[in-house]
C-alpha positions in Angstrom: 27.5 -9.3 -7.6 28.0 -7.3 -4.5 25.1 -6.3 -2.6 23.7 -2.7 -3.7 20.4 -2.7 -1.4 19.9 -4.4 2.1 16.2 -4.6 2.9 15.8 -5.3 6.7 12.2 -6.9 7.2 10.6 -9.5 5.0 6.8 -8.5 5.5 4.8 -7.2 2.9 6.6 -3.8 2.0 10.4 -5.4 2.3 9.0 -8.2 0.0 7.3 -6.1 -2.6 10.4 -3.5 -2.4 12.7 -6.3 -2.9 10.8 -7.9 -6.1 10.9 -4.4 -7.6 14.6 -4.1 -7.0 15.4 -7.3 -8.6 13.0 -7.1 -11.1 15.4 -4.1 -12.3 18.4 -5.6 -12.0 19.6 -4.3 -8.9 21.4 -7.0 -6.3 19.0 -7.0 -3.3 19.5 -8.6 0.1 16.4 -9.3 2.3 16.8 -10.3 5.9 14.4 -11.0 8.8 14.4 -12.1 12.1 11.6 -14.5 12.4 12.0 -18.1 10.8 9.2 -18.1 8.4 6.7 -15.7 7.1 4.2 -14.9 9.7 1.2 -16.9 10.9 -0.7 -14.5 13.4 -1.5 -11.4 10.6 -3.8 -9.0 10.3 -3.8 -6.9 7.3 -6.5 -8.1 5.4 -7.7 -5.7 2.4 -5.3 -5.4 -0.6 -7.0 -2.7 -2.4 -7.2 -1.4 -6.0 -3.4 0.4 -6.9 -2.0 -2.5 -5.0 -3.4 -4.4 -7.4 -2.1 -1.5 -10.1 0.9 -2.2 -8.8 1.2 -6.2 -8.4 -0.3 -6.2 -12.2 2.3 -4.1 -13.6 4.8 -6.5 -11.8 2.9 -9.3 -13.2 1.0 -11.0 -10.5 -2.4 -9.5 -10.1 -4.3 -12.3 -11.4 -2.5 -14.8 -8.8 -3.7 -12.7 -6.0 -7.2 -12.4 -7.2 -7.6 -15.3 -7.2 -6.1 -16.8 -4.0 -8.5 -13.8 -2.5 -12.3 -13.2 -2.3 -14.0 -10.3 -3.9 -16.2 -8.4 -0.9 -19.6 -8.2 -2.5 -21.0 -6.1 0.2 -20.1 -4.6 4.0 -22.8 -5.3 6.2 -22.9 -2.6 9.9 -24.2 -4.3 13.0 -24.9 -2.3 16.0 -26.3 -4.3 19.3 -26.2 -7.5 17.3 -28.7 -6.3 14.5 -28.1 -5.6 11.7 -28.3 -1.5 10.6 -26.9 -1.0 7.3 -25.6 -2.5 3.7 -22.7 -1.5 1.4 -22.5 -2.9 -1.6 -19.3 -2.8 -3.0 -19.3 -5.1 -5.9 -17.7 -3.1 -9.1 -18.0 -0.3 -6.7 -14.9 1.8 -8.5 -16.1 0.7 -12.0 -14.8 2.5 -14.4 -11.6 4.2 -12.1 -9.6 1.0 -12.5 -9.3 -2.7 -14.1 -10.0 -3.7 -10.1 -13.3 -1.6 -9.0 -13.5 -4.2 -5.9 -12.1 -5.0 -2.6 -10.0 -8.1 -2.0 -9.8 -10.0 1.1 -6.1 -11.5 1.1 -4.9 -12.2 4.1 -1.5 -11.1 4.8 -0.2 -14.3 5.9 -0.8 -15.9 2.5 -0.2 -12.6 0.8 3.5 -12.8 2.0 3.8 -16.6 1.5 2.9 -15.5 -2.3 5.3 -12.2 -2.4 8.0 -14.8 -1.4 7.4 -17.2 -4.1 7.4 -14.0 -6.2 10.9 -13.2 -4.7 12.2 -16.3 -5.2 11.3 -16.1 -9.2 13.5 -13.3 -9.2 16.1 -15.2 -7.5 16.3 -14.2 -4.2 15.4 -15.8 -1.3 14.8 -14.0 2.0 17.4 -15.5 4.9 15.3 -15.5 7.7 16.9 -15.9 11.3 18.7 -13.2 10.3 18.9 -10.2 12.3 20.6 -6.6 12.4 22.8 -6.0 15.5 24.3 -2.3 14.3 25.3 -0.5 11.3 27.3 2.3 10.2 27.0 4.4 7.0 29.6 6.7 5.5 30.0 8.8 1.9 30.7 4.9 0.5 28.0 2.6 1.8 26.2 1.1 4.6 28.1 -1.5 6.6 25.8 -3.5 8.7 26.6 -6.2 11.5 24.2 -9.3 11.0 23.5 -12.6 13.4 22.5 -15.4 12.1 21.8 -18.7 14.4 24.4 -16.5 17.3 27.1 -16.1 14.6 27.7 -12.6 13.7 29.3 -11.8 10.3 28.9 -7.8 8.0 27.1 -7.0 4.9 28.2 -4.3 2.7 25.5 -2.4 0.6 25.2 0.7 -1.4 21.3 1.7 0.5 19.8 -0.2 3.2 15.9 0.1 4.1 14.3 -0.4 7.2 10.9 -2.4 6.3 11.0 -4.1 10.2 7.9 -2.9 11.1 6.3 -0.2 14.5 9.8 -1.6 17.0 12.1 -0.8 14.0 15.8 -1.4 14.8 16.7 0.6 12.1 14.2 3.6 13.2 16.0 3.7 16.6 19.3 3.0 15.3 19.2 6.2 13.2 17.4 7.8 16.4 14.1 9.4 14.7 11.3 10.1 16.4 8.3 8.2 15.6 5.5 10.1 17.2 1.4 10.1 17.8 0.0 7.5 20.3 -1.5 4.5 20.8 -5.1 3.3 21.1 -5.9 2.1 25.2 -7.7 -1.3 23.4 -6.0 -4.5 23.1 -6.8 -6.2 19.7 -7.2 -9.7 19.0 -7.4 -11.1 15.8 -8.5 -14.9 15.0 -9.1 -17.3 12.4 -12.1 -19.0 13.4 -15.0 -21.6 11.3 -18.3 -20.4 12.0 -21.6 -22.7 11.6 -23.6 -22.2 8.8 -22.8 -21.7 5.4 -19.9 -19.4 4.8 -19.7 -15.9 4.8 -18.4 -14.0 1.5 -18.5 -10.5 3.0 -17.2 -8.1 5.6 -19.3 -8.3 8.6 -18.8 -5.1 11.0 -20.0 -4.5 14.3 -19.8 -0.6 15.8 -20.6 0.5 19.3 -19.0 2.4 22.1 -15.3 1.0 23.1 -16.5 -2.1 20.9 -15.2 -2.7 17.0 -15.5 -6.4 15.7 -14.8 -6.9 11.9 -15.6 -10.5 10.1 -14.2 -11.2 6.8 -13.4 -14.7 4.4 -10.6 -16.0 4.3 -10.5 -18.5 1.1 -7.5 -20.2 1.7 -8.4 -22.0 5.0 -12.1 -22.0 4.1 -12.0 -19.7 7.8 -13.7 -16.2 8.2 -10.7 -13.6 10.0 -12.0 -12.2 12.9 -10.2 -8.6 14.3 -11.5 -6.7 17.4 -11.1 -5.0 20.6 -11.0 -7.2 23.9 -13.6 -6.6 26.4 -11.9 -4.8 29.1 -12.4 -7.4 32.1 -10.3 -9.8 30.1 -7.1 -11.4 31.8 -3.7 -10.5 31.1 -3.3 -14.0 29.2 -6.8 -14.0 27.1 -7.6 -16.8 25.1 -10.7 -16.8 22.3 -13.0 -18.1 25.2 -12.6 -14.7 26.5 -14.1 -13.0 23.7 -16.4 -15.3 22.4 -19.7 -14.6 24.8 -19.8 -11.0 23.5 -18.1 -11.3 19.9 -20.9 -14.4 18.8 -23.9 -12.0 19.4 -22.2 -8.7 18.3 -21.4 -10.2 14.9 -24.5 -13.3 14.6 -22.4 -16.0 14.5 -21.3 -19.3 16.2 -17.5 -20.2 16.2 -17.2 -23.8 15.9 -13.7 -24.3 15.4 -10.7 -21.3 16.6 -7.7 -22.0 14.6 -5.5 -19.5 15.9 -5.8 -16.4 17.9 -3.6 -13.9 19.3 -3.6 -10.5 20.5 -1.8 -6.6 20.3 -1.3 -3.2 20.5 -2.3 -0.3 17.9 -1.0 2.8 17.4 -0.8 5.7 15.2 2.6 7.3 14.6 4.7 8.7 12.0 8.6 8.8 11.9 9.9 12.2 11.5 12.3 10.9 8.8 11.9 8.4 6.1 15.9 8.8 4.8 19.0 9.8 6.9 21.7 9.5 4.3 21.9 6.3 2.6 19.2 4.4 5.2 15.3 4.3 4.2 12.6 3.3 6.0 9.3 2.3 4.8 5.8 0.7 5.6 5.7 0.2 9.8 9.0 1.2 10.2 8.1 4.9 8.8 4.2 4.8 9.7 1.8 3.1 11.7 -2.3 3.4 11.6 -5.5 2.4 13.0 -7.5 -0.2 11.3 -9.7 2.3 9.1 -9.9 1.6 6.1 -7.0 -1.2 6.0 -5.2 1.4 4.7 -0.9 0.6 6.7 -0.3 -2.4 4.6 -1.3 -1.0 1.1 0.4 2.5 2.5 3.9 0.1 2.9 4.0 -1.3 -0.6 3.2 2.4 -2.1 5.9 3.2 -0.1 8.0 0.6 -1.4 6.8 0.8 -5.1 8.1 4.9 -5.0 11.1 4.0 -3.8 12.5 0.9 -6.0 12.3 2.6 -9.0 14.4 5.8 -7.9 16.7 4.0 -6.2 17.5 1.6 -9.0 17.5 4.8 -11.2 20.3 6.0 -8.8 22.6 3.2 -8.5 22.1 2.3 -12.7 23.4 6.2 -13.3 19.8 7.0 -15.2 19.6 9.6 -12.3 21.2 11.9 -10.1 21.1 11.3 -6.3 18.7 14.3 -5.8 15.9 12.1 -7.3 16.5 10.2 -3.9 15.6 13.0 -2.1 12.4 13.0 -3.3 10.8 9.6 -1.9 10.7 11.3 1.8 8.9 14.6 0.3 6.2 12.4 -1.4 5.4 10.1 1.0 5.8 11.7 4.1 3.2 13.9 3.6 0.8 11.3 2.6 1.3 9.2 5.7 1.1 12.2 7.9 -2.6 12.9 6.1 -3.7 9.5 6.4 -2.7 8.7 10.0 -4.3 11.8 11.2 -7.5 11.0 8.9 -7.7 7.3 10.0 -7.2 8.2 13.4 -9.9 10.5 13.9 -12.1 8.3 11.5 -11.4 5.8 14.2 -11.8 7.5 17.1 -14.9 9.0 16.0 -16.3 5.1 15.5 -15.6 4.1 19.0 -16.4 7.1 21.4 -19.0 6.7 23.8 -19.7 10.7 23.2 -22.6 12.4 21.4 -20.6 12.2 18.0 -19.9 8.7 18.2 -23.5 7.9 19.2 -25.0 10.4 16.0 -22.6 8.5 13.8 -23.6 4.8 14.9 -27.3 5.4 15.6 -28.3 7.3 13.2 -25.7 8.5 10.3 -24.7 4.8 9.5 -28.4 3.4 9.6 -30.2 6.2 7.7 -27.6 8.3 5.5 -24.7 5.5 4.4 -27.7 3.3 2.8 -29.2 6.3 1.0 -25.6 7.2 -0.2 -24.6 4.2 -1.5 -27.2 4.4 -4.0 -25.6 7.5 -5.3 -23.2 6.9 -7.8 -21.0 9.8 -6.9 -21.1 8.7 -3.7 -20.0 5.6 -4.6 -17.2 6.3 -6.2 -15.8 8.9 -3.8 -16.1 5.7 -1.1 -13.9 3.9 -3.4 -11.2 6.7 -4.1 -10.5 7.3 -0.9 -10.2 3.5 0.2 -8.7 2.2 -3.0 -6.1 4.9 -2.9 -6.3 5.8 -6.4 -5.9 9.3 -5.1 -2.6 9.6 -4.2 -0.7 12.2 -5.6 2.5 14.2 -5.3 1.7 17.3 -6.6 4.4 19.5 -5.0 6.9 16.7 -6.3 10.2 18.1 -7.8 8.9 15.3 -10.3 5.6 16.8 -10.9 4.5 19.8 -13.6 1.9 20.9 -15.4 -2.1 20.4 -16.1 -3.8 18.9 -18.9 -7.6 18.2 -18.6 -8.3 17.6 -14.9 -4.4 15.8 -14.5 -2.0 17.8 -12.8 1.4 16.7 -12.2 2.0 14.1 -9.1 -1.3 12.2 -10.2 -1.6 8.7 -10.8 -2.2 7.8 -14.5 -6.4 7.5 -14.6 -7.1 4.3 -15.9 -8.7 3.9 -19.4 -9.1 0.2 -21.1 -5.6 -0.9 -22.6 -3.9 2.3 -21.5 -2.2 0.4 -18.0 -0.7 -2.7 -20.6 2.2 -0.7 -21.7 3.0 -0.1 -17.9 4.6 -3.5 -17.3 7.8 -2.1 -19.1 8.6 -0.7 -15.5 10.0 2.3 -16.3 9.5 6.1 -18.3 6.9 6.2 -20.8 4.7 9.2 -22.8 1.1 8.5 -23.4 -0.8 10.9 -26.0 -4.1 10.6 -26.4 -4.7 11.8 -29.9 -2.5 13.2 -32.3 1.2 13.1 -31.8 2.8 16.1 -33.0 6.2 15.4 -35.4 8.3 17.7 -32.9 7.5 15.5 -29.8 7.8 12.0 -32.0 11.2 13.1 -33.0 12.1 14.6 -29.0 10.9 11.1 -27.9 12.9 9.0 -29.7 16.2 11.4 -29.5 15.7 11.0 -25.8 14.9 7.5 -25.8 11.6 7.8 -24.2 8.9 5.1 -24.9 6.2 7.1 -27.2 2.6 5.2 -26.5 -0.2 6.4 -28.9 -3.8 6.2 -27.5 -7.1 7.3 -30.0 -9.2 9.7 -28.4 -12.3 8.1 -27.0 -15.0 9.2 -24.1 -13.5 6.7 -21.8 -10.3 9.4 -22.3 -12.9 12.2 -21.4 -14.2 10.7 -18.7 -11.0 10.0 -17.1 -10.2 13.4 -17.0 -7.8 13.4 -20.0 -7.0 16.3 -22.6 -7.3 14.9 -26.3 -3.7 15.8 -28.2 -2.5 16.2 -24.6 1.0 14.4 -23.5 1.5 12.8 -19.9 4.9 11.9 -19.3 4.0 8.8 -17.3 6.7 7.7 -14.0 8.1 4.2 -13.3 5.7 4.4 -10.7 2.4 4.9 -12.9 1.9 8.0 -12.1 2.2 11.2 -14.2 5.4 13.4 -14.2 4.3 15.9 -16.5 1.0 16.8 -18.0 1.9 18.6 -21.1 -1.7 20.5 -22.8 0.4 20.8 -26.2 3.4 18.6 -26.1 5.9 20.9 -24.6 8.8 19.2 -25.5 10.9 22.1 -23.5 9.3 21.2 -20.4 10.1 17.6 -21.1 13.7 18.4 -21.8 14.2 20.6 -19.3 13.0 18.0 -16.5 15.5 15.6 -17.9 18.3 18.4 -17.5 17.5 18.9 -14.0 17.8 15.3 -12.5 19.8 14.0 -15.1 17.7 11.7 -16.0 18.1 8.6 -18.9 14.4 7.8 -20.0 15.3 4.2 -21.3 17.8 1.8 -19.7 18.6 0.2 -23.3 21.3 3.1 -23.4 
């Protein structure tokens, strides 16, 4: 089969975008540069729709348990201690994962690639793209491989090559914000004593140091700023004298270690045509919240779906026009928010002071005993709260769902979701007229008695939620608009079921 998608990158979102493709039935190639999956990572919290996601793809469970469950985040200022997080079951009750994993990202995309590879394609590394043109037909690409140069033809190609993406530049977009003066390292280090099972932080001015378990190796991942009299070659030595005291421990063993830049930037285009780009290529963050990886695989989770939808004539090409309007706007919000979040953690002024000497100490303990607190924490991290509500794709409000939110989670109601694709959820009664709409539009028709789990998620009993590919909710129909639902299906041209 001819190649309909060309994913350029083979980290986390290029993986993840390319099992979701295949996984459809679209014909996917996946090229990268490098000659394996990466060692030197540093994306390290997979949080709770990720693990939405990878469940309705079918590996959740794998993941879990090749990660740790943080049980608690402890805050260190000066080497002592100052505060305690728990964050066991923190998001109980928002979703089947109310945690957060620690995964590192180098076994994360060792996994994604076995994943790939079940789906029968394997990622040809030492593969890189020279140039590429695009026209009203396709995307014709120029490859090297091993100094041999040879073309690919593809319907779409994506750019998932990360922050210096040849792709980004190729289609000349700007990609602006800044960068952070620090050079980060990150390591994989065995400390003495017995082994840590939670995430270790250390705040002060111009210092961040973050410790967490890494299950795999049996090592604890350490990421933080270099002291600034370190050489323009550093080595763990160089950090060691001020990272052992900041953080309590002693490194006994230093497995790897290796350093870099971060930044915090935003293409001013994720599609020109028939090119994408997603995860670094489209957005880079700082390190609050470990939100750029999870961001990516969103990003690549919106798009598969759509474009599959496209090239399998269950759409028209306008619904491609609607992956830039949703996500842009969240990774504009979210770089801007983890940026000042950031910066407000490391400044030597009176804010950053207030915030590390006495906000984090006194209030975040007192908080965390709050369950409302609590589970605002673990909206905002686990992004369960992304929503497109200005979406061409998104109408109506039933309850407290609008259109463009994801599908709250309520036991049993996520099992259907595997299907991949277009689905209605009542929860109640299902009125004759909508039964017999669904089934002459070939829409999956899931029936869900009304319970207080459904109340507290925010859902409307007898309401209808037309639920996306993506998991989240199209349309919230209060009482089963089938007009709505038609007319939606009108618009985008849009074939429900791909059994037709």
């Amino acid at each position: 089969m001819a190649t309909q998608v060309l994913i350029v990158g083979a980290g986390p979102t290029g993986l993840v975008l390319a099992i979701a493709l295949a996984r459809r039935g679209v014909s996917v190639r996946i090229i990268d540069k490098n000659s394996a999956p990466g060692l030197a990572s540093r994306a390290m919290a997979v949080h709770a729709r990720t693990l939405e996601f990878y469940r309705q793809l079918g590996f959740a469970d794998q993941v879990i348990n090749e990660g740790i469950k943080i049980k608690a985040m402890h805050l260190r200022e000066h080497g002592e201690d100052i505060a305690e997080l728990p964050l066991a079951d923190i998001g109980a009750g928002l979703s089947p994962y109310p945690f957060v994993l620690a995964y590192p990202q180098d076994d994360h995309e060792r996994l994604l690639t076995e994943q790939l590879r079940a789906a029968g394609v394997e990622v040809e590394w030492n593969t890189e793209l020279e140039s590429f043109t695009q026209d009203e037909w396709g995307v014709r690409a120029v490859l090297e491989t091993n100094n041999e140069r040879h073309t690919s033809s593809s319907v779409y190609m994506c750019g998932c090559d990360g922050s210096r993406s040849r792709v980004r530049a190729s289609l000349q977009l700007e990609f602006t914000g800044g960068s952070y003066k620090h050079l980060y390292y990150v390591a994989d280090v065995q400390t003495a004593g017995p082994p840590n099972q939670d995430l270790v932080g250390h705040l002060g001015a111009q210092t961040f140091a973050l410790m967490l378990p890494v299950r795999s190796r049996g090592m604890q991942r350490l990421i933080g700023i270099m002291p600034e009299d370190a050489p323009a070659y550093p080595s763990f030595e160089d950090v060691r004298p001020t990272l052992e005291p900041l953080l309590g421990i002693q490194v006994e063993q230093v497995n790897w270690f290796s350093t870099y830049r971060v930044h915090h930037r935003v293409a001013s285009r994720f599609r020109v045509d028939r090119c994408f780009l997603a995860g670094d290529a489209a957005h880079i963050h700082s390190p609050a919240g470990g939100q750029g990886m999870n961001t990516g695989i969103g990003d690549a989770i919106n798009l598969a779906w759509k474009m599959a939808h496209v090239l399998q004539g269950r759409a028209d090409h306008a619904l491609l026009d609607t992956y830039e309007a949703e996500r842009i706007v969240f990774a504009r919000k979210l770089v801007t928010t983890t940026d000042r979040a950031f910066q407000l953690i490391v400044s030597q002024g009176a804010g950053g002071q207030l915030l590390r000497g006495w906000l984090l100490p006194h209030v975040f303990p007192m908080l965390s005993g709050f369950t409302a607190a609590r589970r605002t924490l673990f909206k905002t991290l686990s992004q369960v709260m992304v929503h497109y509500p200005d979406s061409v794709l998104s109408g109506g409000r039933a309850g407290e769902i609008i259109g463009g939110d994801r599908l709250p989670w309520v036991p049993d109601n996520f099992s259907p979701l595997q299907t991949l694709d277009w689905q209605l959820h009542v929860y109640g009664d299902t009125a004759p007229m909508l039964a017999a709409a669904a089934q002459a539009m070939r829409v999956p028709l899931r029936s869900f008695p009304w319970s207080e789990a459904a109340e507290q998620a925010g859902l409307l009993q007898d309401a209808a939620y037309l639920v996306r590919p993506d998991m989240h909710v199209a349309l919230a129909l209060p009482r089963q608009e089938v007009d709505v639902l038609q007319e939606l299906a009108a618009r985008l041209r849009l074939r429900f079921s791909g059994d037709i």
